[in-house]
C-alpha positions as CSV (number, residue, x, y, z in Angstrom):
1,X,-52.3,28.1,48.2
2,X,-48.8,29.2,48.3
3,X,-45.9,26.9,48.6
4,X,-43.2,26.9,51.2
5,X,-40.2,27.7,50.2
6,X,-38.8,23.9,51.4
7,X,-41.4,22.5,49.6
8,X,-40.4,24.0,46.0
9,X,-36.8,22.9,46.7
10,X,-38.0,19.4,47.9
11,X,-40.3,18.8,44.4
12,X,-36.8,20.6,42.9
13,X,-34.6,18.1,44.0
14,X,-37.2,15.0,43.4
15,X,-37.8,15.9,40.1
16,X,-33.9,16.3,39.3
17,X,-33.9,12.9,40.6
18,X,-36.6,11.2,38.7
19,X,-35.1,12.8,35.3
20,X,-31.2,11.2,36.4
21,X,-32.7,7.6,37.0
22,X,-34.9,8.1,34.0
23,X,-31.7,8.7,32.0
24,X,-29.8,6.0,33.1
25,X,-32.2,3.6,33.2
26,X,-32.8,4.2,29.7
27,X,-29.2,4.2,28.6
28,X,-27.4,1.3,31.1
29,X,-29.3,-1.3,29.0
30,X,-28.6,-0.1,25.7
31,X,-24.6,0.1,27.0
32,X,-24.8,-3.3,28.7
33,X,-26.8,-4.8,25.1
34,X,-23.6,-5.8,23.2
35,X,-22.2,-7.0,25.8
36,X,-25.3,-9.3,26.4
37,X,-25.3,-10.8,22.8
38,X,-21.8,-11.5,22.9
39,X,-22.0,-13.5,26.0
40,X,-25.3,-15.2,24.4
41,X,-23.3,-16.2,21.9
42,X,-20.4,-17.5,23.4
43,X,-22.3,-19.6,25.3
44,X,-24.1,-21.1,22.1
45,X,-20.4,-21.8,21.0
46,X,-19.7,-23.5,24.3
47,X,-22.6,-25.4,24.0
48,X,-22.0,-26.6,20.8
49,X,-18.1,-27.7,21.7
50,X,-19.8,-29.8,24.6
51,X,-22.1,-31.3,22.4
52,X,-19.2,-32.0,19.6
53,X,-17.2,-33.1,22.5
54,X,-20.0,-35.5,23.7
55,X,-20.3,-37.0,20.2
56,X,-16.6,-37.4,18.9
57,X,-14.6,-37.8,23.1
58,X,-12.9,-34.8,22.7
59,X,-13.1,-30.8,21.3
60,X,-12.1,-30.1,17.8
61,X,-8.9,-29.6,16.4
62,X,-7.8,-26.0,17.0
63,X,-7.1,-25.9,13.1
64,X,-11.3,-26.3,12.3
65,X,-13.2,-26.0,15.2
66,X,-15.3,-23.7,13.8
67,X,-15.5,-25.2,10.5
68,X,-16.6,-28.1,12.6
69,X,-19.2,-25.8,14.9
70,X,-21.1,-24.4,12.0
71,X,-22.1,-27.7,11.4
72,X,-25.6,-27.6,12.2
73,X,-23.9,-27.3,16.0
74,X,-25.0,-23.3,15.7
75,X,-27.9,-21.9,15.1
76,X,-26.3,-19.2,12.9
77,X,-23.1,-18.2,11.4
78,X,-23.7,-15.2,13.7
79,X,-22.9,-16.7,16.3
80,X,-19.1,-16.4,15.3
81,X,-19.1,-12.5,15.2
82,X,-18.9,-10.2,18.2
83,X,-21.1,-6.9,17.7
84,X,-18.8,-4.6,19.4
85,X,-16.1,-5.7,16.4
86,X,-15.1,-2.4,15.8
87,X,-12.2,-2.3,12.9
88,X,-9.8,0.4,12.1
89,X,-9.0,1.2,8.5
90,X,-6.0,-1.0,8.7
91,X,-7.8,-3.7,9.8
92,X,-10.4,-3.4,7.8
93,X,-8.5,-3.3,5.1
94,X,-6.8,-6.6,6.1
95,X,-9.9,-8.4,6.4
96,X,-10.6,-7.2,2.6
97,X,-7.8,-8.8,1.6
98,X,-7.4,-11.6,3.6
99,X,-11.1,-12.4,1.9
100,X,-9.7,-11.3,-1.2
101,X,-7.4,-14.6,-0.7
102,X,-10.2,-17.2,0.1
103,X,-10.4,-17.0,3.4
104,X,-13.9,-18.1,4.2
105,X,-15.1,-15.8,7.3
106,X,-18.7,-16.5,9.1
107,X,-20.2,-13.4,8.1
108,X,-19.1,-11.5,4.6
109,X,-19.4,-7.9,6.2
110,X,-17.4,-8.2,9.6
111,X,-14.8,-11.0,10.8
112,X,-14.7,-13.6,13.2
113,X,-14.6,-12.5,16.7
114,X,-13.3,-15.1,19.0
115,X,-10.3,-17.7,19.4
116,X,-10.7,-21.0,21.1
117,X,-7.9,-22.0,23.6
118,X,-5.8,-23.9,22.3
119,X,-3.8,-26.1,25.0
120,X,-7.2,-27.9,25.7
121,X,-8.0,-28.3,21.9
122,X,-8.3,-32.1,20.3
123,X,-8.5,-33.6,23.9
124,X,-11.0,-34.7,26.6
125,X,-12.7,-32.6,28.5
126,X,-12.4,-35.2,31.5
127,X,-8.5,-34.6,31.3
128,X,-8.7,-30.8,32.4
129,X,-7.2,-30.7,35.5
130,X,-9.4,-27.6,36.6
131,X,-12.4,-26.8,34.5
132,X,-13.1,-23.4,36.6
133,X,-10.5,-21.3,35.8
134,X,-9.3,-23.0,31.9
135,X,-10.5,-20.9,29.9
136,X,-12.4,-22.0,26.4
137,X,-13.5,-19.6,24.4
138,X,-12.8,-15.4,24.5
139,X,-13.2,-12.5,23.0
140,X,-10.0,-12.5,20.3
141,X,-8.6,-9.8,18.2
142,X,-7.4,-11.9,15.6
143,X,-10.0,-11.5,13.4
144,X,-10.0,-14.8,11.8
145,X,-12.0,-18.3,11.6
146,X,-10.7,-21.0,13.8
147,X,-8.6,-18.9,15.7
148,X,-6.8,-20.4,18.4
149,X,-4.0,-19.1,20.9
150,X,-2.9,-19.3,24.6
151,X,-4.9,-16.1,25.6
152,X,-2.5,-13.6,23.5
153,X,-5.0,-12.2,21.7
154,X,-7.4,-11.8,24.3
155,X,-9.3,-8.4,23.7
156,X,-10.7,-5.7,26.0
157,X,-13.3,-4.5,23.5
158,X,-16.5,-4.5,25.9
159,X,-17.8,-1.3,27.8
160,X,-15.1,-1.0,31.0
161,X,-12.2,-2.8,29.4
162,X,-13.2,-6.2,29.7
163,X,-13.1,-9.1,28.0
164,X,-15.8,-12.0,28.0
165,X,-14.2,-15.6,28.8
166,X,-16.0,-18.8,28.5
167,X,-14.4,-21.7,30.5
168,X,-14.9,-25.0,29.8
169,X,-16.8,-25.7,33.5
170,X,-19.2,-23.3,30.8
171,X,-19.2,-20.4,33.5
172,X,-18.8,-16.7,31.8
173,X,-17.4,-14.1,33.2
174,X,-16.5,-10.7,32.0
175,X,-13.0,-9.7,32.9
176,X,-11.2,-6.5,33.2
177,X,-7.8,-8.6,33.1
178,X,-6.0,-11.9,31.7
179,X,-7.2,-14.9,34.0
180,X,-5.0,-16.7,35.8
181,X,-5.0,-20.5,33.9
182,X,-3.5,-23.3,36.0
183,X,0.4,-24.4,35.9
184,X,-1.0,-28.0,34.8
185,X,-4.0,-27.4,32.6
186,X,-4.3,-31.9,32.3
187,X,-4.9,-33.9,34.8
188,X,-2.0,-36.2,35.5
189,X,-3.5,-40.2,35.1
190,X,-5.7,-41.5,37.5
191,X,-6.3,-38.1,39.2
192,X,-9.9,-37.6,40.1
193,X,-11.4,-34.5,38.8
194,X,-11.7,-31.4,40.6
195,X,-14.9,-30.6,42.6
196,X,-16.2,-27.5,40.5
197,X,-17.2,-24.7,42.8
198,X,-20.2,-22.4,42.3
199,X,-19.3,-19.3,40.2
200,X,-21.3,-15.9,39.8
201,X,-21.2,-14.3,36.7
202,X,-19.5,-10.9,36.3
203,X,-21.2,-8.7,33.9
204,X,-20.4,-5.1,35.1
């Protein structure tokens, strides 16, 4: 039986389809994967800062909070390293020497990946004026353990230009963009907290 002509350019057209969604839907999670692992791993960090923060009444100085992580607070000293680290020669060559001078990083082949920050560092969480939007931990391009700034270093290293932020309400979002931290990151004394409002995650 002879096909119609409409029918050859209908099975045409489907199959063109089926290969497309084939294609991406073999390579979206492979793009999205380093993107997943560094958020998973983020959020160990911010887990363990709660718990440390839960033991001690307040996060670690900015000066060793990781020292003070990788104690038995991670699961691994991966958890310090971003996968989509990617150094230039320059900066690779930095990291060679600033090993070459003692500096301890989490993982001998690749450096530390994220910066905690630091206005919120050594104090209680109940004191943060709005948990939602002060940021805790991020993606950093400083390179180094226990890094700590006031978002300077932030770094747009993920698939789309983003960054991922952990704030310290432990919401993740990734962000094409600086976020916008409050004028008064500390709660004046005596003010009641702020209500935390429901947050979706954005991953794209």
């Amino acid at each position: 039986m002879r096909l119609k002509k409409s029918e050859l350019v209908a099975g045409v057209v489907v199959g063109i389809i089926i290969v497309v969604l084939a294609y991406y839907g073999a390579y979206i999670p492979i793009r999205n994967t380093p993107l997943k692992i560094c958020q998973s791993r983020l959020k160990e960090l911010s887990t363990g800062l709660q718990i440390y923060a839960s033991s001690y009444g307040a996060l670690p100085p900015a000066r060793a909070w990781r020292d003070l992580l990788s104690d038995k607070r991670v699961r691994s000293m991966d958890a310090f390293v971003c996968p989509e680290v990617h150094l230039s020669p320059a900066q690779y060559q930095q990291f060679e020497q600033r090993k070459a001078a003692g500096i301890e990083f989490s993982v001998p082949h690749i450096p530390d990946g994220y910066a905690i920050f630091r206005p919120i560092t050594g104090i209680a969480g109940s004191r943060i004026a709005d948990p939602a939007h002060t940021p805790l931990l991020y993606d950093s391009n400083l390179f180094l353990p226990n890094a700590s700034d006031n978002l300077e270093s932030l770094d747009f290293r993920h698939y789309g230009r983003r960054a991922n932020v952990v704030f310290t309400d432990a919401h993740m979002e990734a962000l094409p963009e600086a976020p916008q931290v409050p004028a008064n990151i500390l709660r004046a004394p005596g003010e009641p907290p702020a209500t935390a409002p429901v947050h979706h995650e954005h991953e794209h």
